[in-house]
N, C-alpha and C positions, 0 to 999 in steps of 0.2 A: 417554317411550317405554316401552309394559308390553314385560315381560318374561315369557317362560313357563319350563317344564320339559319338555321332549322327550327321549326315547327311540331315535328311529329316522326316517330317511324314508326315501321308499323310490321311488325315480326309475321311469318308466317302467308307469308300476301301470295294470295292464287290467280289473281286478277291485274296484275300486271309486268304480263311477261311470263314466259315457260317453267313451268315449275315452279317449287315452294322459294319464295323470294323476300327479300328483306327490305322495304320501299322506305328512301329517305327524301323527306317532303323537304324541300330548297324554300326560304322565303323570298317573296319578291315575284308579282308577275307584270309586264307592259300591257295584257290587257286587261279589260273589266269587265266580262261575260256577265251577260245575267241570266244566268242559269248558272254562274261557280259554286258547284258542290265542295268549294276547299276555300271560304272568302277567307280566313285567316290568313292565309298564306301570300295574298294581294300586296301587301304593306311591305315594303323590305325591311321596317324597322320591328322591335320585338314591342308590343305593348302588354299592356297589364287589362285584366276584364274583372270587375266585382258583383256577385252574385249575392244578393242579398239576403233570402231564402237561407244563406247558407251560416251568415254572419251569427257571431254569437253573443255580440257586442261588449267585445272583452276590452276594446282601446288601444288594444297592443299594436296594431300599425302604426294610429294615429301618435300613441305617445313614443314610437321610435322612427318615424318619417324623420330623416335629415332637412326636408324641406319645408316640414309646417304646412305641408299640402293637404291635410286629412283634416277633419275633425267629424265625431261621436255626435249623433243624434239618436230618438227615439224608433227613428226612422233607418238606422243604421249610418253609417260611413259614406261620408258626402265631402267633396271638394271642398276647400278652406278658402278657396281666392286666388292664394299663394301659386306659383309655376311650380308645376310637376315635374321633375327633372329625369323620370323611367330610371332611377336609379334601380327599382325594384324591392326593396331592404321591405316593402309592405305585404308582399305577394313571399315572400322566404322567411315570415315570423309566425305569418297567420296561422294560427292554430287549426283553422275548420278550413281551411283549404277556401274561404271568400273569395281571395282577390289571387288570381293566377294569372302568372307572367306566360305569354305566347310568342313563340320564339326564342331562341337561346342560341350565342355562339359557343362554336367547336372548335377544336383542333382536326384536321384530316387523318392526324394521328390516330386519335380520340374515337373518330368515326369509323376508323377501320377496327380499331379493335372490336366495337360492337358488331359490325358485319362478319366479324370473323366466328364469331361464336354461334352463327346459322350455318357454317361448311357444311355438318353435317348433314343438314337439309339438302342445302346445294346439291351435294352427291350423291345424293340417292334418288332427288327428283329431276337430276337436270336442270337447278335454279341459278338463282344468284341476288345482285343485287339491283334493282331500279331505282334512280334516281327520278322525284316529279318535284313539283311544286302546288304552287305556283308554277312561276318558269326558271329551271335550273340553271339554264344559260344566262341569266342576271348575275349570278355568280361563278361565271364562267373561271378564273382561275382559279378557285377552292375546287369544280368540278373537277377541273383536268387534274385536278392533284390524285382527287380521289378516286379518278379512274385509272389514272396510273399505278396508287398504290396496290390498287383490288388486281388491277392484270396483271402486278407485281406477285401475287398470290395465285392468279390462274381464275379468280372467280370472276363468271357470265355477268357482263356489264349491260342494262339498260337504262335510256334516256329517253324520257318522257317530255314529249316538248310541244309548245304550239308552232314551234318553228320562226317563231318571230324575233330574228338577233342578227345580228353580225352576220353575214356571209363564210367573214375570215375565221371568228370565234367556231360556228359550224362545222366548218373544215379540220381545224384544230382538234373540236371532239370528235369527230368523226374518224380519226385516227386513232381512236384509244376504247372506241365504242363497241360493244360485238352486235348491239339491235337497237336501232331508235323506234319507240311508241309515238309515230307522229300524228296528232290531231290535225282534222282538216273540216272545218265546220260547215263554210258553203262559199259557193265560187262565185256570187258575186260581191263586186268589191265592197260599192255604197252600203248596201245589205249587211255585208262584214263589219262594215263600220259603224255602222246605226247599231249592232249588237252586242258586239266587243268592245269599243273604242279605236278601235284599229284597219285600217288598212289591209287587203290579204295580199296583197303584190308579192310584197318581200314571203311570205308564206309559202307562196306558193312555188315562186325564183326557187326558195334556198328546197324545196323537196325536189325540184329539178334535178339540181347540182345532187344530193344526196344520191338521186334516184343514178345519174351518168356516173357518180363515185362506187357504185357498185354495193352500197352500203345495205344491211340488211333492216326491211322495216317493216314494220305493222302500223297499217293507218289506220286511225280510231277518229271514226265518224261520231259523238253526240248528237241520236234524236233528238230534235229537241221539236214537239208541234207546232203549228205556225209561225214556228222560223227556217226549219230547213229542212223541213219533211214532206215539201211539196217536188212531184215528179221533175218540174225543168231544172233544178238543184240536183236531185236526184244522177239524172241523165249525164246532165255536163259533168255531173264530180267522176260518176263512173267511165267517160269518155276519156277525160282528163289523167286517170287515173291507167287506162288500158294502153294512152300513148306512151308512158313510163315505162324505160327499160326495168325489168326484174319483178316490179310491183304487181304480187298477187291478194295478199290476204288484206284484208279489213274486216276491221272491228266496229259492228255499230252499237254503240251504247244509248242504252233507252235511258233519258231522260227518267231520274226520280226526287222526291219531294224532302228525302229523308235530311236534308240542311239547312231546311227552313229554321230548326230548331236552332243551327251556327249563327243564323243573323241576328235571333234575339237574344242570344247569350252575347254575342259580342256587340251588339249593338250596331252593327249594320245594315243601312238601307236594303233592301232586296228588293232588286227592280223587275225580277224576274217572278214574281208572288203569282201572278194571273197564270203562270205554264202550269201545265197540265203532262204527268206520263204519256207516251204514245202508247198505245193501245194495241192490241197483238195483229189483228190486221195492217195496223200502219207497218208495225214490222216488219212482219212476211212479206207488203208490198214492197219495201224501202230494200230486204234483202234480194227480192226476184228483178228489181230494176239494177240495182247495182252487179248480178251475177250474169246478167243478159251482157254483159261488157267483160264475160272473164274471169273474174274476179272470187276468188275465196269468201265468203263470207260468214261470218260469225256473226251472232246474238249475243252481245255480253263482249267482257274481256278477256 
């Protein structure tokens, strides 16, 4: 039985994917948007985050840390010197819920049984279940398990991707998939790569192949302003998009602020601090350039 690394699920999800659906966040992604409304999820490994606020300076981590990696100030709970070894054993004692471990491994086993306890959603709203991340294709054979076991069951399979993997691993899920939520941020490359980390070649390759495989997809566009909500972005994604056999609908998701609060609970840089929401006119523009090509267009997920 594989096993993965998850993050979160998230029961009841209307926003990604047809009907009432069960989203199991994947850790690990290859790129590093700065705009990622899900930065936990970047890191393939599980870490721990301590909130101090919350501490109640009882000692109890520090006096059961196997590594002597804690000790007790007036200040709360601080680094000892000692290496940290993510055993966790400090984040599973704590009383006030301080120091939470993010990330956790699974059995496919494990995760199907959770998934199984939303059917009845499923079939009454026509859902199922979406797999996101980060990017779930990092854990490409825990995925294929878990897509097998769920089509094993009959429940609506989606995969939420930036499309950035393997060709072959693509191909693989794409046999076991019923809809990919494929992100497509913006068509030129340097520009991709100045904002992601990444390259969009292969992104945009491996939507080709999905698109000739016949496979069924929803591409979700992120506004994001003064990075990819200017008209020659615009134009070309919509152009690009209307040469694609099958490819009607898109999704543009407006850019929001609401994760800013993720980077200071975990402690990470956000590079993305200076964006700003787009604004209901950028919308409306950004929808009527992309519909002028064809295209189905949605506001939202």
């Amino acid at each position: 039985m594989k096993t993965g690394i998850i993050f979160d699920i998230k029961h009841y999800a209307i926003h990604d994917g047809p009907g009432i659906r069960t989203t199991v966040f994947l850790k690990g992604c290859p790129l590093a948007c700065r705009w990622c409304h899900n930065p936990e999820g970047i890191d393939p490994a599980p870490f721990w985050v301590y909130q101090p606020e919350r501490c109640i300076r009882c000692g109890a981590c520090v006096e059961n840390c196997p590594q002597q990696a804690l000790r007790l100030t007036p200040q709360g709970v601080v680094p000892s010197g000692l290496p940290c070894r993510k055993c966790f054993v400090c984040t599973q004692i704590c009383p006030a819920e301080a120091r939470q471990q993010i990330g956790r491994r699974v059995t496919a086993a494990e995760m199907l049984s959770e998934i199984q306890k939303d059917i009845p959603f499923y079939d009454t709203s026509g859902g199922g279940v979406t797999f996101s991340g980060g990017e779930p294709l990092m854990q490409h054979e825990f995925l294929l398990e878990l897509l097998k076991l769920c089509g094993s069951e009959h429940i609506h399979r989606a995969v939420d991707t930036t499309g950035f993997a393997d060709p072959d691993v693509l191909t693989a899920v794409a046999a076991h998939t019923d809809l990919f939520l494929y992100d497509l941020k913006m068509m030129d490359a340097a520009k991709h790569e100045k904002y992601t980390g990444v390259s969009n070649r292969l992104i945009l390759d491996n939507l080709k192949q999905l698109a000739n495989l016949k496979t069924a997809l929803i591409i979700r566009i992120p506004l994001i302003p003064g990075v990819n909500d200017d008209d020659d972005n615009l134009d070309r994604t919509g152009a690009f998009l209307h040469a694609l056999q099958g490819i009607k609908k898109v999704d543009v998701l407006p850019y929001h602020a609401f994760q800013k609060s993720k980077y200071i609970r975990f402690g990470i840089n956000h590079r993305g601090d200076s964006i700003t929401p787009p604004s209901a006119e950028m919308l409306s523009r950004a929808r009527e350039r992309l519909e002028s090509f064809g295209l189905e267009v949605r506001i939202g997920g």
